[in-house]
N, C-alpha and C positions, 0 to 999 in steps of 0.2 A: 310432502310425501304422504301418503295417502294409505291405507289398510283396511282390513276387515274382522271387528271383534268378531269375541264368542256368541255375542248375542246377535251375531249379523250385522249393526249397525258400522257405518263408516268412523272410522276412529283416525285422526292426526297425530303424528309423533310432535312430541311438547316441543320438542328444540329446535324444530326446521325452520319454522320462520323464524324464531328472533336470530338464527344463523344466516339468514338468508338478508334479514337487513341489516344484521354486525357487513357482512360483504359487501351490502351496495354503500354502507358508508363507508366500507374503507376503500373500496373502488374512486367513490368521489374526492374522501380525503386526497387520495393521491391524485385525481385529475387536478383538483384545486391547488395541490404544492407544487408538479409539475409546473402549470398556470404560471405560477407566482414567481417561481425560476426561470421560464423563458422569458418572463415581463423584466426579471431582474437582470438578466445576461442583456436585452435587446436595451434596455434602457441605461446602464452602467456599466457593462461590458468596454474593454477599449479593443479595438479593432484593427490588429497589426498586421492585418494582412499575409499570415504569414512569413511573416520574416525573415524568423531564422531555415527556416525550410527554402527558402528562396536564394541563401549562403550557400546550404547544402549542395542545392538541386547546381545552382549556376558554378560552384566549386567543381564538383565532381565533371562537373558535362565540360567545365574545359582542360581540365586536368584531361577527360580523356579525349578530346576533339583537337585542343593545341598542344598538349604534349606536356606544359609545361609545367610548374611545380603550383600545389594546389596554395600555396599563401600566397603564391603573386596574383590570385586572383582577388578583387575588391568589388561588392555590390554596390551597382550603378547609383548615383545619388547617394551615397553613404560612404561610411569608412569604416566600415566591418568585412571581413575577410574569416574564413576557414580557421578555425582554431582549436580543433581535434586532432588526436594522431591519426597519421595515413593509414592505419587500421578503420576508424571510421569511415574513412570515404570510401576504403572496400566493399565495406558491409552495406554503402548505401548505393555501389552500380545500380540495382536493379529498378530504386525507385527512379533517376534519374536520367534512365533507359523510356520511361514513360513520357505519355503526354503531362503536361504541366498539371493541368486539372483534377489526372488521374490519379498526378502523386497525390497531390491533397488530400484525394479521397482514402487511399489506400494509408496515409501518415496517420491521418484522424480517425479514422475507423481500426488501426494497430491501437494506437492510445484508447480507441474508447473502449476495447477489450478488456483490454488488461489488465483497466481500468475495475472494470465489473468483474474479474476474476479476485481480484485484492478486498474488493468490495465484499463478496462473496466469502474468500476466507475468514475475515474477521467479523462479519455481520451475523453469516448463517450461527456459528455454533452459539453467540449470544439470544440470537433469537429462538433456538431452542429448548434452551436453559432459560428463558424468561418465560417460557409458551406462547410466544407469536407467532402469529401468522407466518410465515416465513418468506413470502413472494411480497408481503406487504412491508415487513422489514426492508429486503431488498429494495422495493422501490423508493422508500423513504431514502434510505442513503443514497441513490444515485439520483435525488433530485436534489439530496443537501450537497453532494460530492460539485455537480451542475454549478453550483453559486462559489464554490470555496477557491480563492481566487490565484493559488498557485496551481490549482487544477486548469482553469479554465485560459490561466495566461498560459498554459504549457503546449493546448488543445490551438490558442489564438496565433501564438507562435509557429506552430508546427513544431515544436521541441521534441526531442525522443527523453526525456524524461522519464517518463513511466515507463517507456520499454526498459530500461535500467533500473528501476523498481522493481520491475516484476521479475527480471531476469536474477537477480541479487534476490527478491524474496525469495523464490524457486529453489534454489542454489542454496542457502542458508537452510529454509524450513523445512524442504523434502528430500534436500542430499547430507548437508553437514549434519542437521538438527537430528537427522536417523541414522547415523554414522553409515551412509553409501559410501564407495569406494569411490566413486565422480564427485564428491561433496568438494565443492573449490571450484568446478570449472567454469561455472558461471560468472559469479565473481571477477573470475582472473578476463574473461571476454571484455564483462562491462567495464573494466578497468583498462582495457587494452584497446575499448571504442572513448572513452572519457578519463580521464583520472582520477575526479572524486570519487569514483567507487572503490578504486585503492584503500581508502579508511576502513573497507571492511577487511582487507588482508590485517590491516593493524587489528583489530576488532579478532581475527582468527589465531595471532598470537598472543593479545593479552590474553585470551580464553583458554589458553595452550592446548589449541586443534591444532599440531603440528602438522600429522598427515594433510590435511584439507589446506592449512594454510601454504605448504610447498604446493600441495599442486595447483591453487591457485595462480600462485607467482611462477610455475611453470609455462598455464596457460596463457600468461600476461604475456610473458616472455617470449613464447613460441609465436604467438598472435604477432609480437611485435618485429621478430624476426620474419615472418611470411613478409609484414612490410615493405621491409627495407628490401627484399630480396624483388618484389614486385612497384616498389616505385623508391630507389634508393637516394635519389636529389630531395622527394618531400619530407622522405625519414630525417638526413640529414638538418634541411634547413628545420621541422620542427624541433628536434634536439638540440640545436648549436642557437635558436634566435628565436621561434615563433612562442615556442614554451615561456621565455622569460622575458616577452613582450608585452608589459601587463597594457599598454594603450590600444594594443589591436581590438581590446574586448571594452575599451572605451572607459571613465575618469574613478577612482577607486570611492568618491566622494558620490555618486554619481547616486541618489535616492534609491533606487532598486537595489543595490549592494547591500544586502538587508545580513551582511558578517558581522563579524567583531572586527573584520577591519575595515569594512565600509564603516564603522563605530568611527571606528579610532581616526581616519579618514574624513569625516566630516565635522571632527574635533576642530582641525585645522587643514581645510582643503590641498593648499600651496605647500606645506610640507608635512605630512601627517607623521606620526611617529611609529616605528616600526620595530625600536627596541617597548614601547607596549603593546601593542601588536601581538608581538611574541612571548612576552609576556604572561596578558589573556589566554594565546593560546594553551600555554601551559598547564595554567590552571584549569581549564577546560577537560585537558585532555587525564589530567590527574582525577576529578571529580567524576568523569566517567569511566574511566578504567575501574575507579571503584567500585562502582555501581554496575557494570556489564559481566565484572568477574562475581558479583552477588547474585547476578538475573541469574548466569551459567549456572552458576550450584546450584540452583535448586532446581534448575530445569526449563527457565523462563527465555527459551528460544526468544519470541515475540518480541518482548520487553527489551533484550539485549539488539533487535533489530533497529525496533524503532528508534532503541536511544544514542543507535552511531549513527543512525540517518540524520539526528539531529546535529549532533558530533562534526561531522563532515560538512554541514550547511553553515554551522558557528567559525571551523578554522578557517576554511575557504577561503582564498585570499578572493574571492569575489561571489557571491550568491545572489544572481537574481530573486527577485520573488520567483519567480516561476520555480528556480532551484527549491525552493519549498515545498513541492511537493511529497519527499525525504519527510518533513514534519504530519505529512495528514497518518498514515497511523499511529503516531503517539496520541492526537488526540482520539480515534478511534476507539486504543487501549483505555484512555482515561475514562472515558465512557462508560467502558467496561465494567472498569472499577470503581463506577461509583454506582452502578446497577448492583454489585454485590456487596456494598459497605452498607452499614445499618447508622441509623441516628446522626450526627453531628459531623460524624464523616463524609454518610453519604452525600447531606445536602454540602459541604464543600468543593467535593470532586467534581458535582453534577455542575455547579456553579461554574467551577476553574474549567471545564470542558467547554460549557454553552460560551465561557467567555471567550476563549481561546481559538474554538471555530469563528466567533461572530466578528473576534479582528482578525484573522484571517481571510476574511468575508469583504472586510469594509475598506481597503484602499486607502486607509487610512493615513499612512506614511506619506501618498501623493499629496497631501495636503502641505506638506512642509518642503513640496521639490526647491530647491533651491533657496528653504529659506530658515535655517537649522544656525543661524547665527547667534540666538540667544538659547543658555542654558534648558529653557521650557521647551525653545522647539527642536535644542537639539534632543531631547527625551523624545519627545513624540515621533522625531523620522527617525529613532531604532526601535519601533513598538514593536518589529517581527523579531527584532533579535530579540529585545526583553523575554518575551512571550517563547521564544525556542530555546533562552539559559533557563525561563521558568519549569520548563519540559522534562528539561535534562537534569534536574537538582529531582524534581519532585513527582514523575512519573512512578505510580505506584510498583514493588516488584512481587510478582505475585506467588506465593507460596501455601499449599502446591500449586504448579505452573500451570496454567492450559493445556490442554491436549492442542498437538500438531497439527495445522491442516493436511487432508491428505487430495489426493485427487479425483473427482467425482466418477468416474470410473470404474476407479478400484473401489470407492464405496457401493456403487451401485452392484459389484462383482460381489462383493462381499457378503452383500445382501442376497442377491442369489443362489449361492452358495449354501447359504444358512436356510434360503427354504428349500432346497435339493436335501440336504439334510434331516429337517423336518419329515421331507418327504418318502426320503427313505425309512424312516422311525416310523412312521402311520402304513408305508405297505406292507412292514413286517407282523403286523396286525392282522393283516387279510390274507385267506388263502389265492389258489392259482383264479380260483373262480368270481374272486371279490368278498363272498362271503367272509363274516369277522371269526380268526382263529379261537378253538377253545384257550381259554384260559383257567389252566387251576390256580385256586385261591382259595386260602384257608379257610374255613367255616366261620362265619360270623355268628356270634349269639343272638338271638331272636329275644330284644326285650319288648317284652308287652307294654303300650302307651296305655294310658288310661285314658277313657272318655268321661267327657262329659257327665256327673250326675254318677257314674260308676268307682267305687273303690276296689284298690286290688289288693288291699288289706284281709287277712283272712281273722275269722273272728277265733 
């Protein structure tokens, strides 16, 4: 950018270029990690074709073409079946009204949304607060989120996952977290489409959100009465058999069962134990109750989120990896806080974060499918659970709390607003004609400067 001194010559503003090449490196940084992530996804990526979206889609389409209850249906070549309540196959008519192809598109492109709104809440306001670039923040995490591998198994899958993430963030951060009068109803949906989201109603009365937590479990309840009233043999058969069929969802021992009872379960495959089991959970669910009722009081929405999404993935009597995606804002948070810790701290947190995404990253537990018979390896095929008890003890809780995401929007509104304001304040300056109004103001003293060479001392 370019000007013209006082003395005619062409003059350059100092900062333009070196801003102008800080962009094109950070332009290229990001084409190069992008790079690095499609090389990482095409080369180590596993390839499921969709799967679980192919239950869905083949559930729904004969539930409503044969009539007949959606758990008698089983995909071709497998032995999985439908294993949501008949509220989720509601809510999934309309994908499976589509061409095949089309769901895909329409599944994967909902997830990668949602994906980047989550991204967005917890990335923008750190990027602020640190003075980064803000669109280059962003794209750094959506090319690390790309690799993180309960992301990208949820994406391979077809899983709604993150529509349940985002639906429960929503719901918690912009209704409960500002006491709105709807604060609950999301919640009570995504619990009413799956049931590990349930844990957040528990989550709403250790916190004693009384209001928010009835009408969650109103909305649960209503959702699940529409059910029964619109397909009452599938309501049935899930409540009396499908629910407490744990082999429909295939062997509790099974590698990807990345619980405390897929733990406990691959202790001893053939009869695992289930008075520890329950046990574990206990303790679990004590450990965070203490620590979600410490986020609350101070104000630590976030914290108290991430840390039952953790909560929910550890009692589970089954968690895929993909179910893991519940763990990626904890590490997000940890991030956070080791951006604002000083000395000794910081470099711990920073460590405990970079380590925690990079086995989340790595696939690591597939290394031991089926072979977790000695002490060392059964450690190694629970690195996900290790790694989500270490979340849940040691996620920092932050006092005072972050400020709320809100919705861009209303910020943008806000912002408007504010120069409408502005703007009123500068045209009551000006008369009708634009001309700037007198202004009286008191008489200022007139002190004499001295120049140069001259005293204003009197002799």
């Amino acid at each position: 950018m370019a000007g013209v001194g006082r003395t005619g010559v062409v003059t350059r503003i100092a900062g333009e270029p070196r801003t102008g090449r800080r962009t094109r490196w950070r332009i290229a940084a990001v084409v190069l990690l992008a790079a690095a992530s499609t090389a990482f996804l095409l080369g180590f990526a596993e390839r499921h074709g969709f799967f679980d979206l192919r239950v869905y889609y083949g559930a729904v389409t004969y539930w409503l073409t044969e009539g007949g209850s959606l758990y008698d249906f089983i995909l071709a070549d497998s032995t999985y079946g439908f294993t949501y309540p008949p509220f989720a196959a509601i809510v999934m008519v309309p994908v499976s009204l589509l061409w095949w192809h089309l769901a895909i598109v329409v599944s994967v492109s909902a997830s990668v949304f949602v994906t980047g709104v989550i991204l967005y809440w917890l990335v923008d306001p750190v990027a602020r607060r640190e003075g980064w670039t803000r669109w280059f923040a962003f794209a750094v995490a959506v090319c690390l989120a790309a690799v993180f591998e309960p992301l990208r198994e949820t994406l391979l899958f077809g899983q709604v996952n993150m529509l349940l993430v985002a639906i429960v963030a929503v719901d918690l951060l912009l209704f409960v977290g500002k006491g709105r009068a709807w604060g609950g109803v999301g919640i009570g949906l995504a619990t009413a489409v799956k049931l590990t989201p349930g844990i957040f109603i528990v989550y709403l009365l250790v916190t004693r959100r009384w209001r928010a937590a009835w009408v969650s479990i109103g909305t649960a309840a209503a959702a699940t009465l529409f059910a029964l009233a619109v397909a009452p043999d599938s309501t049935r058969v899930f409540w009396t058999d499908a629910l407490w069929n744990t082999d429909r969802v295939g062997a509790l021992a099974f590698i990807s069962n990345q619980s405390l009872n897929g733990a406990v379960a691959r202790l001893n495959p053939a009869h695992p134990s289930t008075v520890l089991w329950l046990a574990l959970v206990a303790a679990a669910l004590v450990a965070w109750a203490w620590r979600v009722r410490r986020a609350v009081a101070v104000g630590d929405e976030m914290t108290g989120f991430a840390l039952t999404g953790i909560l929910g993935c550890l009692i589970s009597p089954v968690t895929w990896v993909h179910h893991l995606v519940w763990v990626g804002p904890a590490v997000l948070l940890l991030l956070d806080n080791a951006l604002l810790a000083r000395g000794r701290r910081r470099g711990g947190l920073l460590a405990f974060a970079i380590f925690s995404y990079l086995l989340l990253c790595s696939r690591l537990v597939w290394s031991f499918h089926d072979a977790f018979g000695s002490p060392v390896a059964w450690f190694f095929s629970n690195s996900y659970v290790w790694i989500s008890i270490a979340l849940l003890l040691a996620l920092p809780i932050r006092d005072p709390a972050p400020a709320l995401p809100r919705w861009p929007l209303r910020r943008r509104r806000q912002a408007v607003t504010q120069l409408g304001e502005l703007d009123r304040e500068l045209a009551g300056l000006l008369d009708d004609k634009g001309a700037p109004l007198a202004v009286e103001r008191e008489p200022v003293p007139l002190v004499e400067r001295p120049r140069p060479g001259v005293s204003l001392q009197h002799p």
